[in-house]
N, CA, C and O atoms as a CHARMM CRD file, in Angstrom:
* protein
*
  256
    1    1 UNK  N     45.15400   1.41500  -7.22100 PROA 1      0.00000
    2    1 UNK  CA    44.17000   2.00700  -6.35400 PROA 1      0.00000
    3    1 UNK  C     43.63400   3.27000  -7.00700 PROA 1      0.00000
    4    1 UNK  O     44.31500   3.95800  -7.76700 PROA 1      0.00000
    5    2 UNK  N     42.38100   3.53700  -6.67100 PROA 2      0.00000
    6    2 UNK  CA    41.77500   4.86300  -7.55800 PROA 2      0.00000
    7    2 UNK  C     42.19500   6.04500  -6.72100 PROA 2      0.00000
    8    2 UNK  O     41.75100   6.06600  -5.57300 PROA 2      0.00000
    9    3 UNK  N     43.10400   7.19000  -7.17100 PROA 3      0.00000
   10    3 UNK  CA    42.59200   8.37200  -6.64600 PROA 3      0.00000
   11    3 UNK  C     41.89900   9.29400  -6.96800 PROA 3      0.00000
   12    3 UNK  O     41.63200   9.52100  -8.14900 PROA 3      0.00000
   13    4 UNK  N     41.52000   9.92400  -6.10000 PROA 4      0.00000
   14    4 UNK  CA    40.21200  10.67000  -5.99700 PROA 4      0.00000
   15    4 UNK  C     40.89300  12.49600  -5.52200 PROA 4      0.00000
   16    4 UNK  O     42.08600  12.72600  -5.32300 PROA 4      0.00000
   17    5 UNK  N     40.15200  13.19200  -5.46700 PROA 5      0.00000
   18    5 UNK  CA    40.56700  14.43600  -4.76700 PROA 5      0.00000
   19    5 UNK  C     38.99200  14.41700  -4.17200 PROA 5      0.00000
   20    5 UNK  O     38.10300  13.66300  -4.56700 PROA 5      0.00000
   21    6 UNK  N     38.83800  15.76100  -2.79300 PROA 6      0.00000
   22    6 UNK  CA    37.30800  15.40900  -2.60000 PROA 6      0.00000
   23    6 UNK  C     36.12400  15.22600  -3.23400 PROA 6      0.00000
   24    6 UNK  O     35.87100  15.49400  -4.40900 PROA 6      0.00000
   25    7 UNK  N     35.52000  14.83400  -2.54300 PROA 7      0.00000
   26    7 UNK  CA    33.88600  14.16400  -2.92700 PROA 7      0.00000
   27    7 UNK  C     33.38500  15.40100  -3.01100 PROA 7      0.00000
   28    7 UNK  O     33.82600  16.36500  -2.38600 PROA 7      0.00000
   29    8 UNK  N     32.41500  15.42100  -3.81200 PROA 8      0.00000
   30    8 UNK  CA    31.60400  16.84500  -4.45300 PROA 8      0.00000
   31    8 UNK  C     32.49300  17.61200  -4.88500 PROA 8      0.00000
   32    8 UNK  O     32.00900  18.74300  -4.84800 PROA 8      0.00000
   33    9 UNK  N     33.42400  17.64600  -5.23900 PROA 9      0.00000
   34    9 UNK  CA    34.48500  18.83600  -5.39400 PROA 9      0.00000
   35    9 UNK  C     34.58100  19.83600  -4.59900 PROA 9      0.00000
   36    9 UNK  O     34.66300  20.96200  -5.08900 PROA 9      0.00000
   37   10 UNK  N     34.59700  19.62300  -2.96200 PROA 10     0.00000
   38   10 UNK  CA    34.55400  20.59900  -2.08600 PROA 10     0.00000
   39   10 UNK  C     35.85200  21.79700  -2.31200 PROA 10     0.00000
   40   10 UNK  O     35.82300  23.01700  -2.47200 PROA 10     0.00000
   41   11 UNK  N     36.86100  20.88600  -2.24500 PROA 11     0.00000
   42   11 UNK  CA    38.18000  22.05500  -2.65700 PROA 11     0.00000
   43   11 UNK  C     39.22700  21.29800  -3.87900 PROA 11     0.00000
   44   11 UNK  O     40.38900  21.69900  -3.94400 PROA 11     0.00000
   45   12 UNK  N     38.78000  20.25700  -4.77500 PROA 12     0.00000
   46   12 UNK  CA    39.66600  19.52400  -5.47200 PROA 12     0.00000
   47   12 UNK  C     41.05100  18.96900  -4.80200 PROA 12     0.00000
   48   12 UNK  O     41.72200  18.32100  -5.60500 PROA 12     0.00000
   49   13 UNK  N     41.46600  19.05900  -3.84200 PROA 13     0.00000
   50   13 UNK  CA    42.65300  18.76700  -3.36000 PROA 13     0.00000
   51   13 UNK  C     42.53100  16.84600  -3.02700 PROA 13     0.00000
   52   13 UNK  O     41.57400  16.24200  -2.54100 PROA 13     0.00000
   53   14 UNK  N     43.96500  16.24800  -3.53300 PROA 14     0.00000
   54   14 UNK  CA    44.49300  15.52600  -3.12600 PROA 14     0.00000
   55   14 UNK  C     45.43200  15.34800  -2.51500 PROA 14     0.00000
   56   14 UNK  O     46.33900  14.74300  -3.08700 PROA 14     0.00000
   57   15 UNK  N     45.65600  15.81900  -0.99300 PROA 15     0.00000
   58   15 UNK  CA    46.13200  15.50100   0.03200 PROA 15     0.00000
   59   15 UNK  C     44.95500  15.26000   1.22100 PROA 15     0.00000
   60   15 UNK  O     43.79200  15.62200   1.39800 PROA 15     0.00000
   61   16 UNK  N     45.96800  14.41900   1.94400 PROA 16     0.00000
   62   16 UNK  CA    45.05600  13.26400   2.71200 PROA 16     0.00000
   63   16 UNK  C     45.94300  12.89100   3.94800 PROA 16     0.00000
   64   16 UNK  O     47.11400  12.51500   3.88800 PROA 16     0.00000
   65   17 UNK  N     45.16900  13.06300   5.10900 PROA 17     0.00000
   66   17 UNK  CA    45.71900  12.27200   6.33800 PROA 17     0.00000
   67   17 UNK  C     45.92000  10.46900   6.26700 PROA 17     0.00000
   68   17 UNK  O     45.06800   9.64200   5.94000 PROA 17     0.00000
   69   18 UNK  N     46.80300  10.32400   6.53100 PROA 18     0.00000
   70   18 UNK  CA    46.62400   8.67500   6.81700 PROA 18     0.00000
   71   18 UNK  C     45.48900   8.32600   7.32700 PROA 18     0.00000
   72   18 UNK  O     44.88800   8.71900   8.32800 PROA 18     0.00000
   73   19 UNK  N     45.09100   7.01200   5.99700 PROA 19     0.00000
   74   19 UNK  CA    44.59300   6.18800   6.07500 PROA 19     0.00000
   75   19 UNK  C     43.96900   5.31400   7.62400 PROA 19     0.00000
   76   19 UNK  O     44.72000   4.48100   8.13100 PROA 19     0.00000
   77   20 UNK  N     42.87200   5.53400   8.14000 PROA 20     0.00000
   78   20 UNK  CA    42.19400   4.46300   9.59300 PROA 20     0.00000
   79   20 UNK  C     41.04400   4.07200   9.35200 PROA 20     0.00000
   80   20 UNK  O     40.25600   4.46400   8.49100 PROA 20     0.00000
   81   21 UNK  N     40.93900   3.27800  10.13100 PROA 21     0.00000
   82   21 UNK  CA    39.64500   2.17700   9.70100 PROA 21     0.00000
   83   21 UNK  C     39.56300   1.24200   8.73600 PROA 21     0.00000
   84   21 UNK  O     38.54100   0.57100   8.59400 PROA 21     0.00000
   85   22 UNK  N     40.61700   1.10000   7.98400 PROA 22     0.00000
   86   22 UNK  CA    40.23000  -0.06200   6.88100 PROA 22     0.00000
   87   22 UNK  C     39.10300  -0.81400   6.90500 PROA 22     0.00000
   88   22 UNK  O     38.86800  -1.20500   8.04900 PROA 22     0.00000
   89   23 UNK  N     38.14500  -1.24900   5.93100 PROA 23     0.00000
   90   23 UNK  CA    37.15800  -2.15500   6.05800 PROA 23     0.00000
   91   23 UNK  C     37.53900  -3.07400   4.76300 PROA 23     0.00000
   92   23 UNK  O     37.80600  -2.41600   3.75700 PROA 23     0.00000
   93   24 UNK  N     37.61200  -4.61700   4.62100 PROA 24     0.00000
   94   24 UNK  CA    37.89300  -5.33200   3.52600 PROA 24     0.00000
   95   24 UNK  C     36.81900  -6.23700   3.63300 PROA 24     0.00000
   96   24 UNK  O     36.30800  -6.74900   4.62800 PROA 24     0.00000
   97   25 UNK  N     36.43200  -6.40200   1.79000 PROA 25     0.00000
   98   25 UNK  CA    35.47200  -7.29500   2.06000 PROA 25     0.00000
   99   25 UNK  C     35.73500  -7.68700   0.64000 PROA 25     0.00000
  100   25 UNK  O     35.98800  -6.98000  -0.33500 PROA 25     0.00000
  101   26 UNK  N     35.56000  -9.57600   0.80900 PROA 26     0.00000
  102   26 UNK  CA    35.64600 -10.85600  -0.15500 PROA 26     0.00000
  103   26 UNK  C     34.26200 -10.71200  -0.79000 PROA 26     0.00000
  104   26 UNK  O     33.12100 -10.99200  -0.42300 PROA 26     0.00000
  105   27 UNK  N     34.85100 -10.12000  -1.98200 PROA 27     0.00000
  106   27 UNK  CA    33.36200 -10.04800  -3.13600 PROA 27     0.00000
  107   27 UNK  C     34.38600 -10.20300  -4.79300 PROA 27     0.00000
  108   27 UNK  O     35.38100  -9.66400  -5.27600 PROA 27     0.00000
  109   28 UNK  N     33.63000 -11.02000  -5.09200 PROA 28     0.00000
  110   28 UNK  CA    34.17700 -11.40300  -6.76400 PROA 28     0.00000
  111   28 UNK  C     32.94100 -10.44800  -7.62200 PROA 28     0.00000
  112   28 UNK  O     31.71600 -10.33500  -7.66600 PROA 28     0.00000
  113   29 UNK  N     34.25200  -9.83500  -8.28500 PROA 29     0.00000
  114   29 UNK  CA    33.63600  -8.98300  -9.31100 PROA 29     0.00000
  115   29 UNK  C     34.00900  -8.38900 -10.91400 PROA 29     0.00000
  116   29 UNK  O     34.98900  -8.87100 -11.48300 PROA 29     0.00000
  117   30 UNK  N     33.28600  -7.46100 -11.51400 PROA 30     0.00000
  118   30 UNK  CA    34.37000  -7.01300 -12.42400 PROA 30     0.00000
  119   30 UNK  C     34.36500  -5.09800 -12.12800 PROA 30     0.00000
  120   30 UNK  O     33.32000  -4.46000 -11.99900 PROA 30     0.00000
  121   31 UNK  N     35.56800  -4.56800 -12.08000 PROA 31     0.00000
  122   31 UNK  CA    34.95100  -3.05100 -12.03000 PROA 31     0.00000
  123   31 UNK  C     35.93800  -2.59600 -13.13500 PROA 31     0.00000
  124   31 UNK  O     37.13300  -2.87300 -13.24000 PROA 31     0.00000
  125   32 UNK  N     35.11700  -1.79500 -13.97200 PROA 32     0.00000
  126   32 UNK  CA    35.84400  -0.94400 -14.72200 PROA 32     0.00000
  127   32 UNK  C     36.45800  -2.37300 -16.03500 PROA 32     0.00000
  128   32 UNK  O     37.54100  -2.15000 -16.57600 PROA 32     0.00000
  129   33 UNK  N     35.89900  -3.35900 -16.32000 PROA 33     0.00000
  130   33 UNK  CA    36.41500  -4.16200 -17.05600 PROA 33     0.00000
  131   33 UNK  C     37.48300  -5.33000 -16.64300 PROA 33     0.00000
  132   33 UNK  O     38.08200  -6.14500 -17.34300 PROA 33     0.00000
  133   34 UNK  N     37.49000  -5.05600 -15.01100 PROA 34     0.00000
  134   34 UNK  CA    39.12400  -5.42600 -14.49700 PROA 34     0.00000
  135   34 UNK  C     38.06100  -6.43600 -13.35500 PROA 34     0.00000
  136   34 UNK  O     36.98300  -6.31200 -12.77400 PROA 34     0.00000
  137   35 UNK  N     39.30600  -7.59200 -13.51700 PROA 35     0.00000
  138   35 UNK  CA    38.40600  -8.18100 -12.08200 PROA 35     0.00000
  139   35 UNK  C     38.75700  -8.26500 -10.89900 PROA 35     0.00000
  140   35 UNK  O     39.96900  -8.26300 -10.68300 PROA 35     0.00000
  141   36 UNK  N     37.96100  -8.35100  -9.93300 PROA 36     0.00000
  142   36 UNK  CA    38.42600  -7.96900  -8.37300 PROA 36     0.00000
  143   36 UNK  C     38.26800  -9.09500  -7.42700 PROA 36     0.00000
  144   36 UNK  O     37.15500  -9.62100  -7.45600 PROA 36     0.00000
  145   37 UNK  N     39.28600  -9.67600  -6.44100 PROA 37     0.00000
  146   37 UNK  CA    38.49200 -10.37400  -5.05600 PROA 37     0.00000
  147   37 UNK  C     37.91000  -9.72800  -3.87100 PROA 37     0.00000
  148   37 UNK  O     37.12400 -10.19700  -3.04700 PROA 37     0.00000
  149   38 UNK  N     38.60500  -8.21100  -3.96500 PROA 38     0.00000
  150   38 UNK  CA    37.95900  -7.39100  -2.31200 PROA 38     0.00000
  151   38 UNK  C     37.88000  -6.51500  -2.48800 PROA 38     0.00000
  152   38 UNK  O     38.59700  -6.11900  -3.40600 PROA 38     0.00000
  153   39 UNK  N     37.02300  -5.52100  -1.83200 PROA 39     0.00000
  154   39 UNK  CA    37.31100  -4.43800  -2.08000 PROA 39     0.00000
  155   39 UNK  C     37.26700  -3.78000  -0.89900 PROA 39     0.00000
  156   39 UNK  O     36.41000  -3.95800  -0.03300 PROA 39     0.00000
  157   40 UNK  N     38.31900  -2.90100  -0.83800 PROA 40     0.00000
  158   40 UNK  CA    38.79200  -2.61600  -0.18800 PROA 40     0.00000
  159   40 UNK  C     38.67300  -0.97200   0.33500 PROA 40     0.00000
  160   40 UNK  O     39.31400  -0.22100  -0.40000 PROA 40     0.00000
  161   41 UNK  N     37.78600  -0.11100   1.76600 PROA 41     0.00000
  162   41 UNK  CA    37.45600   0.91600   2.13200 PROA 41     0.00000
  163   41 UNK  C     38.61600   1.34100   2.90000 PROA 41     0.00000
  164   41 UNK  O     39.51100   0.58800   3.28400 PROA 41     0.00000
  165   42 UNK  N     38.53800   2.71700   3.12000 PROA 42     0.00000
  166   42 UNK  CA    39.82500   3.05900   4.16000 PROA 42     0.00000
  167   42 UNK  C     38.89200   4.30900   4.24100 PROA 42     0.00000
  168   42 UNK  O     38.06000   4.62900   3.39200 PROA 42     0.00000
  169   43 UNK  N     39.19800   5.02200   5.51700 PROA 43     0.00000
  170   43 UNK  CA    38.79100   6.52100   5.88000 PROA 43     0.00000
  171   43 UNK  C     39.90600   7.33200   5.72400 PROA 43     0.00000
  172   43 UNK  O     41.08300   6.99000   5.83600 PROA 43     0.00000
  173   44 UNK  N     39.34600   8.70700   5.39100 PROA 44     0.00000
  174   44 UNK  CA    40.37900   9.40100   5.30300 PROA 44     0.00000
  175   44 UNK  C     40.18900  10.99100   5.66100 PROA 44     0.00000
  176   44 UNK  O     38.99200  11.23000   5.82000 PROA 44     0.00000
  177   45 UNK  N     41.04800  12.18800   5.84000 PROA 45     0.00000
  178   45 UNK  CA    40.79000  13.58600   5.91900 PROA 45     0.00000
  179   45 UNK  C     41.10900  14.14300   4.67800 PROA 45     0.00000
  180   45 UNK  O     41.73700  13.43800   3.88800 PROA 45     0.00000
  181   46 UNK  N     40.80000  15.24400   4.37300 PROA 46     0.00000
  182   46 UNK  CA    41.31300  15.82100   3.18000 PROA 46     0.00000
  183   46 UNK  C     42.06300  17.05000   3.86900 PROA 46     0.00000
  184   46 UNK  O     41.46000  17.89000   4.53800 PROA 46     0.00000
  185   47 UNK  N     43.44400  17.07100   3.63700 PROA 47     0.00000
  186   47 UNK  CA    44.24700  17.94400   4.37200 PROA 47     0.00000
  187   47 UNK  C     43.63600  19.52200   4.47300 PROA 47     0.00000
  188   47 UNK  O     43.54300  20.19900   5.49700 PROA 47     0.00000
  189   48 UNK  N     43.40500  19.74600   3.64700 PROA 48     0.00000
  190   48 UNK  CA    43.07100  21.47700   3.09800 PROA 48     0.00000
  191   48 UNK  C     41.64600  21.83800   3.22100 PROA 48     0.00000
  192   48 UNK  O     41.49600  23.02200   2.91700 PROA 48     0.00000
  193   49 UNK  N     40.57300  21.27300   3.54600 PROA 49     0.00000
  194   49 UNK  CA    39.39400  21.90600   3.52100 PROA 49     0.00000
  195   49 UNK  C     38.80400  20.74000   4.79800 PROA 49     0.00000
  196   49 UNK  O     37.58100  20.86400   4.87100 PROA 49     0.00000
  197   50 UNK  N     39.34400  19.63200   5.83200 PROA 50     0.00000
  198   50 UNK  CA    38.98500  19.05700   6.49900 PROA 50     0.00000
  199   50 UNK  C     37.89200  18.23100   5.98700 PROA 50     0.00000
  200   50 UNK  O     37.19500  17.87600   6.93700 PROA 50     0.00000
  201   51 UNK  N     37.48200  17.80500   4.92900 PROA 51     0.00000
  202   51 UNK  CA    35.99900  17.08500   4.89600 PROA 51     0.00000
  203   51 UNK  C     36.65900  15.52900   5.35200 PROA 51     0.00000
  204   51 UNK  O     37.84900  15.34300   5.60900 PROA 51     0.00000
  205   52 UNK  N     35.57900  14.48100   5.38000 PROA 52     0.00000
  206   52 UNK  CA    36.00000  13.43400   5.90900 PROA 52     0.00000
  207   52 UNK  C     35.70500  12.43300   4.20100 PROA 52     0.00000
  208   52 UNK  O     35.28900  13.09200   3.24800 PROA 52     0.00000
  209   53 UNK  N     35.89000  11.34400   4.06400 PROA 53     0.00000
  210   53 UNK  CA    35.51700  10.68500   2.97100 PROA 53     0.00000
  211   53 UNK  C     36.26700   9.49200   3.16000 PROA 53     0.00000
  212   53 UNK  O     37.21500   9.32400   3.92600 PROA 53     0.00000
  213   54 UNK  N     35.46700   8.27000   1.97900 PROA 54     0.00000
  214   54 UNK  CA    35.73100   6.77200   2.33200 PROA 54     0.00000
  215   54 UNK  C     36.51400   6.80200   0.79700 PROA 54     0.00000
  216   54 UNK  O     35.90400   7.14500  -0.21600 PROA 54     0.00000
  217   55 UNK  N     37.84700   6.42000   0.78600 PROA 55     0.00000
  218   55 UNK  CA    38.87100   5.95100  -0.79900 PROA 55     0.00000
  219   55 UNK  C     38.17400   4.43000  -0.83100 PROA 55     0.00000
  220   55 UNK  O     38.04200   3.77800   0.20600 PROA 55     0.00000
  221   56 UNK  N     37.83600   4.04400  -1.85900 PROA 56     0.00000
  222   56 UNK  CA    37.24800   2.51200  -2.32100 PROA 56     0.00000
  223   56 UNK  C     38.08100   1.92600  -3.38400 PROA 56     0.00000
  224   56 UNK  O     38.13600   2.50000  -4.47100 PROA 56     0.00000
  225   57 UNK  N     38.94200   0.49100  -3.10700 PROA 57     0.00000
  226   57 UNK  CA    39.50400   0.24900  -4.02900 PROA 57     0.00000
  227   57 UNK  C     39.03200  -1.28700  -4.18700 PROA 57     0.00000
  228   57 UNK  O     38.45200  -1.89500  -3.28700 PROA 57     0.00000
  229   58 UNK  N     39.39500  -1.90600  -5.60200 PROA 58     0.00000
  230   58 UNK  CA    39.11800  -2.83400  -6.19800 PROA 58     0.00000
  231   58 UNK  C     40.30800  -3.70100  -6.01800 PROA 58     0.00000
  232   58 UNK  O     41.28200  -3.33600  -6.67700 PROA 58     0.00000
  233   59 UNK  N     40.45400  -4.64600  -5.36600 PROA 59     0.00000
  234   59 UNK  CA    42.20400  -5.47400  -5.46900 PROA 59     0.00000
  235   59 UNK  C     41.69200  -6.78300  -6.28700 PROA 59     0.00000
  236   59 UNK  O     40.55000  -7.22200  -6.42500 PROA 59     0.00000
  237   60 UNK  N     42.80000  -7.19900  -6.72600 PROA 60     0.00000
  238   60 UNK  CA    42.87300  -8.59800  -7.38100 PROA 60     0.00000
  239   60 UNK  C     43.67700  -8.95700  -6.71000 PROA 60     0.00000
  240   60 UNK  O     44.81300  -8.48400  -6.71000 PROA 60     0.00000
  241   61 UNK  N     43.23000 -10.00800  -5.87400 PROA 61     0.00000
  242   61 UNK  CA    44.60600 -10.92900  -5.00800 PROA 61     0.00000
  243   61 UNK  C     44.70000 -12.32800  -5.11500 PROA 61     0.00000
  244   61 UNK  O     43.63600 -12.91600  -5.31000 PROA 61     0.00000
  245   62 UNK  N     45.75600 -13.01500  -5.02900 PROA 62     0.00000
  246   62 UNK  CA    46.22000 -14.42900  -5.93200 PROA 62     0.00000
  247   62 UNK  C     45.28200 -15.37700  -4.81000 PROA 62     0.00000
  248   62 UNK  O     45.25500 -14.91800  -3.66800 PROA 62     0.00000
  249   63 UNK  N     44.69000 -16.36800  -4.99800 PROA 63     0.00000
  250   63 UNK  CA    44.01800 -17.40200  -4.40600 PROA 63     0.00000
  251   63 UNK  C     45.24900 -17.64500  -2.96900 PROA 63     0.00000
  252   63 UNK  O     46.33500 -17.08500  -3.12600 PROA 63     0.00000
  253   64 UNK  N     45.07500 -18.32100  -1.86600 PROA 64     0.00000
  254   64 UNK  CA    46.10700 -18.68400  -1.12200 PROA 64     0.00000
  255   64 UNK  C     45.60000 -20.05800  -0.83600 PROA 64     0.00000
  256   64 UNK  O     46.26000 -20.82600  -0.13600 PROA 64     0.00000
């Protein structure tokens, strides 16, 4: 999963409230050279300066 510290560099910090809202979505791709089936949104807080922001990750998951 990618981490991030905030968006714009409001205060650089990586700490973070748990994860709500998940959003997943079935998209075949390649990111970063690597290939993906979903990708995967979550909401989050940034402990230390309150901004809000979306973590975006790339999963590869086995066919079922």
């Amino acid at each position: 999963m990618n981490r991030v510290g905030c968006l714009l560099l409001r205060c650089g910090s990586t700490r973070r409230s748990d994860y709500y809202g998940k959003i997943e979505q079935a998209s075949r791709g390649r990111h970063d050279g690597q290939p993906f089936t979903h990708i995967a949104r979550r909401r989050t807080k940034c402990l230390d300066c309150g901004q809000l922001r979306v973590d975006r990750s790339y999963e590869n998951r086995p066919e079922e």
